[in-house]
N, C-alpha and C positions, 0 to 999 in steps of 0.2 A: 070608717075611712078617716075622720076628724081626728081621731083617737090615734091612729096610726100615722098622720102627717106631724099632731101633735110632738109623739114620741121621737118620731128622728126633728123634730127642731130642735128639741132639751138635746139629743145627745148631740148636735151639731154643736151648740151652746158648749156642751162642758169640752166640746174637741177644740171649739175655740181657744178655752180659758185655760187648760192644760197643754193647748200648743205654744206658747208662751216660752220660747226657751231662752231669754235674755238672762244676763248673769243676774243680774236684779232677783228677775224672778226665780229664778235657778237656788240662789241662796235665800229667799225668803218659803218658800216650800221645802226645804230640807227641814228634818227634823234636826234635834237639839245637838246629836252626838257629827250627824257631817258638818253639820255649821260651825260646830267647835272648829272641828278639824281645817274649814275653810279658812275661818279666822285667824288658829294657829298659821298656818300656810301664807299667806297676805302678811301677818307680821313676820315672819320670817323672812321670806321675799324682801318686804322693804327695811329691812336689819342689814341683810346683805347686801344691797344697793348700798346703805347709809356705808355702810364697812367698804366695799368695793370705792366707794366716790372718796373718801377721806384717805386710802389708802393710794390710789392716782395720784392722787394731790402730792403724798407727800414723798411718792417715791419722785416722783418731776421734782422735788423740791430740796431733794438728795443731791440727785444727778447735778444740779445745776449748780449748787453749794458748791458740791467735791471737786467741778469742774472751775470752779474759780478760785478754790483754796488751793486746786493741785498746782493752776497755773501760776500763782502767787509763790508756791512751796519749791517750784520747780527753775523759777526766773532767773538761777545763777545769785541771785544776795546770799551772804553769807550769815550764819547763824544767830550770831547775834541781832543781826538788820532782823529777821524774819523772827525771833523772839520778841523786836521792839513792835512789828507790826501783828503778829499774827498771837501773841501770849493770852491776850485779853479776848482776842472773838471765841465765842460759845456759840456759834449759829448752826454748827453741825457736827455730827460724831469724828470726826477726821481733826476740826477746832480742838475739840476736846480732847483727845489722845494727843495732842502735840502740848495742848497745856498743861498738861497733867505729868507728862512726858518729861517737858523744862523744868518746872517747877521740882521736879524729883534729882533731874539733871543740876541745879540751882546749887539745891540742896548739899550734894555731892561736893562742888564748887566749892560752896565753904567752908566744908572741912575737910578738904583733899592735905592741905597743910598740916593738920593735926592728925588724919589719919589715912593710913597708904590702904584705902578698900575697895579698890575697883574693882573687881570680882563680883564683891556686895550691891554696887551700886549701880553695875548693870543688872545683876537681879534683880535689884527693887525697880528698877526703870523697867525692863521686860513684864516681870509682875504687874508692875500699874500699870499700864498700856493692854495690856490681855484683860484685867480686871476692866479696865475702859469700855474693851472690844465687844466681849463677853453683854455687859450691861448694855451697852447700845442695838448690839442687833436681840436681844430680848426685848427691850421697849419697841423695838420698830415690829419685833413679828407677832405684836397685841393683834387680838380678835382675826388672827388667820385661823386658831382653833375653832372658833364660833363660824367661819367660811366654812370648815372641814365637817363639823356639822351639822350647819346645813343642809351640807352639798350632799351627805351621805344620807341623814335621817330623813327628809323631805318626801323622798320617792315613798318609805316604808310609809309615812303618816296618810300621804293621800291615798295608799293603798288599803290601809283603813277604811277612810273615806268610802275608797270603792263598794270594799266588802258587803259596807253597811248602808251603804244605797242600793247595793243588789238585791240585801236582806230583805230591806223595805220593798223592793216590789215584788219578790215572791209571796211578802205577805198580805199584801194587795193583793195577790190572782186568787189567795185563800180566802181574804176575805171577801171577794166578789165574786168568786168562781168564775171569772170572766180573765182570760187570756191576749184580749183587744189592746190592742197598741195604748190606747187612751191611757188603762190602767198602768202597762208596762215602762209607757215611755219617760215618765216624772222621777221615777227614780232609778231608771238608767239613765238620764241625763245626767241628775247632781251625782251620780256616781263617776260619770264620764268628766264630771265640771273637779269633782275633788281629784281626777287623777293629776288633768290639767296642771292645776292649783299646781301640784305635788313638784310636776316637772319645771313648769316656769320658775319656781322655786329654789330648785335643785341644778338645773344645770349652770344659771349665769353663778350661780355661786360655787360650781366645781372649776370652773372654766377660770374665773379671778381668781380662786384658790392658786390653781397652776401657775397662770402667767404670773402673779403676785410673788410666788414664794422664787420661780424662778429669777424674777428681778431681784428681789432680797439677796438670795444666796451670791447674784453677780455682785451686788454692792455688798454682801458680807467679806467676798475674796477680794473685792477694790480695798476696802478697810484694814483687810491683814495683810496684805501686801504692803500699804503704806504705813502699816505697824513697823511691818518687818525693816521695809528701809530706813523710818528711821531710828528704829533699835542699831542698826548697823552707821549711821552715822554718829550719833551719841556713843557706841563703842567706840568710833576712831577718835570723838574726840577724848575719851576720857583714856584712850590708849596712848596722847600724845601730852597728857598731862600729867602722869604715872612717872 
């Protein structure tokens, strides 16, 4: 009778220490190959936060530029006032397509005298300002690849994970020949903990993928729009010095 109250205290014992399912211990009981997988997953996750938080930043930091260069580009001064004030700022892509823009226009200027190329020198003005466009919104759409994925590979690696937690407790029930939750349940949790992993991973970083690319592509058409126009105004004027 000693013997058998004995026996269920130990196994009451190890249902204790295998009931344990905090993330803690969840990943300190995985073996080598889901912990991997965990690890990768947690830096992935906080890659795409780091990616997602810097990219906020800077699209708010667009918006707010374009919206005071537009108002500035927009206030009725005439060309030259708005080359005296606006030639020298670089603080955003919209800056720089206008300086790059006059400075080509400039160029034109002093030698419209010497030689009659407007034709050429709306090309070379269109050309630089595309060449401008082109360069900017590729620096702005850094590490939306590294979002994409992610957002895509995330789900397969923790599915890994799964696989190989599952593995682990079918090998358990052979090695124990015991069927009891105790055995089963350790490695269907860190299998359940890597799917987890997988998704928390995977969706905030599909999810800023979207909304991210679609705010870019709004301020890539704000940027060629204000290309466009003022390609069309540097036309008129180089049409009324011809």
């Amino acid at each position: 009778m000693q013997l058998f109250e004995l026996f269920l205290q130990s196994n009451s014992l190890d249902a204790i220490v295998t009931s344990d399912f905090s993330f803690g211990s969840l990943f300190l009981r995985a073996d080598w190959a889901v912990r991997g997988v965990m690890l990768i997953l947690i830096a992935a996750s906080i890659w795409s936060w780091a990616i997602a938080v810097e990219k906020g930043i800077m699209i708010f930091s667009l918006n707010k530029h374009a919206k005071i260069f537009e108002d500035i580009f927009w206030s009725g001064k005439t060309l030259d006032e708005l080359k005296v004030e606006l030639k020298d700022s670089l603080s955003d892509p919209m800056s720089r397509v206008f300086s790059a823009a006059i400075k080509e226009y400039d160029e034109y200027s002093s030698l419209k005298i010497k030689s009659n190329a407007s034709m050429s020198s709306q090309y070379r003005i269109d050309s630089i300002m595309n060449l401008i466009v082109n360069r900017e919104l590729s620096k702005l759409e850094r590490g939306m690849t590294i979002l994409a994925t992610i957002g895509s590979s995330s789900v397969f690696i923790g599915l890994f994970g799964t696989v190989w937690g599952i593995m682990n407790s079918f090998r358990a029930i052979a090695v124990s020949q015991n069927t009891s939750l105790t055995v089963v349940a350790p490695g269907i949790a860190e299998a359940l903990f890597a799917t987890a992993l997988g998704l928390i991973a995977a969706i905030p970083a599909v999810i800023f993928y979207n909304k991210y690319t679609a705010d870019l592509n709004k301020y890539g058409g704000r940027l060629e729009g204000y290309a466009d126009e003022l390609s069309a105004i540097l036309s008129r004027k180089i049409s009324k010095n011809t």
